[in-house]
ZABALO-254928 format. One record per residue: x, y, z of N, C-alpha, C in turn. Coordinates in steps of 0.02 Angstrom, whole numbers, plus 50000, padded with zeros to 5 digits. Last residue first. Example, Ala and Ser with C-alpha at 12.3 -4.5 7.8 and 13.67 -1.06 7.14 Angstrom:
506424988850354506844994750357506455000250394;506604971650390506154977550390506604983550390;
***
This chain:
498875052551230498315055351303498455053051374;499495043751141499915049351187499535053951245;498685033251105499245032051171499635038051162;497805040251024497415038351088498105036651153;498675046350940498295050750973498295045551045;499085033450888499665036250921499335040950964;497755029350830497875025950893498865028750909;497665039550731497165035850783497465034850830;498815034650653498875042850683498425041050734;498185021550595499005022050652498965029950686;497265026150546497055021750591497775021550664;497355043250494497385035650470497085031850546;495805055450484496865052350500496645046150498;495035062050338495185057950420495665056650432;495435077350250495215068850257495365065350318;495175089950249494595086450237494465078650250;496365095450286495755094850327495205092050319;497845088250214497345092450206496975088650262;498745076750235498555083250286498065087750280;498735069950113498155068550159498375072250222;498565074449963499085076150018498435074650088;498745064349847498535066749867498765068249923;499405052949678499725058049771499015062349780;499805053949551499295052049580499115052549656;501035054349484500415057249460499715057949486;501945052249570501985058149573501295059449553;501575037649616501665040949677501485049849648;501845033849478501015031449517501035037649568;503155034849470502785039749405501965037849478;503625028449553503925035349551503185039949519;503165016549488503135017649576503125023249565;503945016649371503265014649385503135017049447;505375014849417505165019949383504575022449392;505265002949508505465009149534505075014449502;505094994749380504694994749441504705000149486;506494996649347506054995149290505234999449340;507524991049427507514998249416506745001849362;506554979249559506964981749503506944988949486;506684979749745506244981849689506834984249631;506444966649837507084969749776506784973049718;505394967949945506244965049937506364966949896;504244981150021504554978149949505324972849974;503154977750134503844981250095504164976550051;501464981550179501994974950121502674981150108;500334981150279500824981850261501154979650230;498344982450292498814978750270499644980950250;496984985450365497424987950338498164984850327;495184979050344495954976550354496554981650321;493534978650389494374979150334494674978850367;492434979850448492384973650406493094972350374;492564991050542492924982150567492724978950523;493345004650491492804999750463492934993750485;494555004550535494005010850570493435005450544;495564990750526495344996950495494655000050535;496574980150608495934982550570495934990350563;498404976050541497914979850594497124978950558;499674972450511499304970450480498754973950552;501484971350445500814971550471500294970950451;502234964150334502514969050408502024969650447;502514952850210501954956150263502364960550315;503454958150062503514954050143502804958150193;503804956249903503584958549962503484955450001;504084956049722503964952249781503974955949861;503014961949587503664965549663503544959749734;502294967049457502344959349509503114961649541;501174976149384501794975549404501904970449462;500074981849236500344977849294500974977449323;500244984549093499414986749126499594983249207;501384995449010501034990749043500644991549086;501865009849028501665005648955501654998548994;501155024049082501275017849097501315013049030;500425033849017501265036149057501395027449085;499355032648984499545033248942500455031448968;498455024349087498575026149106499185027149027;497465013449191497425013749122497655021149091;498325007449352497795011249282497945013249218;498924991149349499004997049351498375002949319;498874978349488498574982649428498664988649419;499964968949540499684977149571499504980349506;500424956349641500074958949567499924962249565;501904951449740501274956949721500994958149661;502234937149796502144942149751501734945949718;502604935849975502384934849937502404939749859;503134931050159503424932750083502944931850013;502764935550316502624931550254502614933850180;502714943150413503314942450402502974933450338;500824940650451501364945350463502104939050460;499304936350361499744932250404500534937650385;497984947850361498584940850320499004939850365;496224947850338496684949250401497344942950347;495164953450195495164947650263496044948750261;494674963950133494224961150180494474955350218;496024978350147495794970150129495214970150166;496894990050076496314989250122496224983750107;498854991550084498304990050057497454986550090;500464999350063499854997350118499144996250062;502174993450032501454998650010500834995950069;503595000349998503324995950003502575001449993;504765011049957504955005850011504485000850007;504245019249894504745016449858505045010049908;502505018749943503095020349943503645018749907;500755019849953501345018949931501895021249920;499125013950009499575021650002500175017249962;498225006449929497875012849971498445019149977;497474994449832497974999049854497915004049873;496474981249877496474987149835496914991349872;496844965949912496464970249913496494974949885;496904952649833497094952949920496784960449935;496414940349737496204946949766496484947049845;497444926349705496774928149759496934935549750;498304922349621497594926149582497294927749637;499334912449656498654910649674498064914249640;500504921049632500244913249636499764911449600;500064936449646500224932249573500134926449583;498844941549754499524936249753499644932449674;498644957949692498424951349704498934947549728;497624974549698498274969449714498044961049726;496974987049613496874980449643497654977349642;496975004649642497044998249601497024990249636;496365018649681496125011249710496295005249675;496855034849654496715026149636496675023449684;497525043749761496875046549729496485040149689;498705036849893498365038149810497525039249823;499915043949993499145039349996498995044049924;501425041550034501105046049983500395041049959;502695039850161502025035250118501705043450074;504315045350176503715046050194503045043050137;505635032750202505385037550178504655038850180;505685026150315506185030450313506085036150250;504635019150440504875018250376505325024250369;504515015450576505105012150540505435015550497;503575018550721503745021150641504295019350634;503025007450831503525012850812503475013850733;501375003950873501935001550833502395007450817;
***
């Protein structure tokens, strides 16, 4: 899959839970995130270019004055994960308010890990760009 996004993902040190506000279904736990959108590990595979609203628990967390944030979003992808029981999951944001942004900003700065370091595995997409540039 070509790289789209335009600004660069910043994978978190949290694991907060995401849901479909609707419905309450657990969709999965948040993995990286952007001001553009976000990726998240699931145990089961979602249906791509499907509109939904994100429940994205927040941590417990003095710099946050609410415990949640609901950002409507669009599937983009959707791949398995190194673990074939998961699911790596794409959602970009549609209209993220100025409110929500802030939040995003503050998650991304306080909580970022730099996954070039050597210690942590490449993603699943770095994976398989390796395997089709051999």
């Amino acid at each position: 899959m070509e790289e789209r996004r335009k600004l660069s993902r910043k994978y978190l040190m949290i694991f907060s839970s995401v849901r479909d506000n609707n419905t309450s279904e657990e969709l999965g736990y948040l993995s990286d995130l952007s001001l553009e959108g976000l990726m998240l590990i699931s145990k089961n595979p979602k249906e791509i270019e499907k509109d939904i609203d994100l429940y994205i628990e927040l941590p417990e967390e003095p710099r946050f004055l609410q415990n949640k944030i609901i950002i409507a979003a669009r599937t983009i992808w959707c791949e398995a994960d190194i673990d074939p029981r998961l699911y790596n999951i794409g959602f970009q944001f549609k209209n993220l308010n100025e409110k929500d942004r802030i939040i995003i900003e503050k998650m991304i700065k306080v909580y970022e890990f730099n996954r070039e370091h050597k210690l942590f595995p490449p993603s699943v997409s770095e994976i398989n760009r390796n395997i089709q540039n051999e």
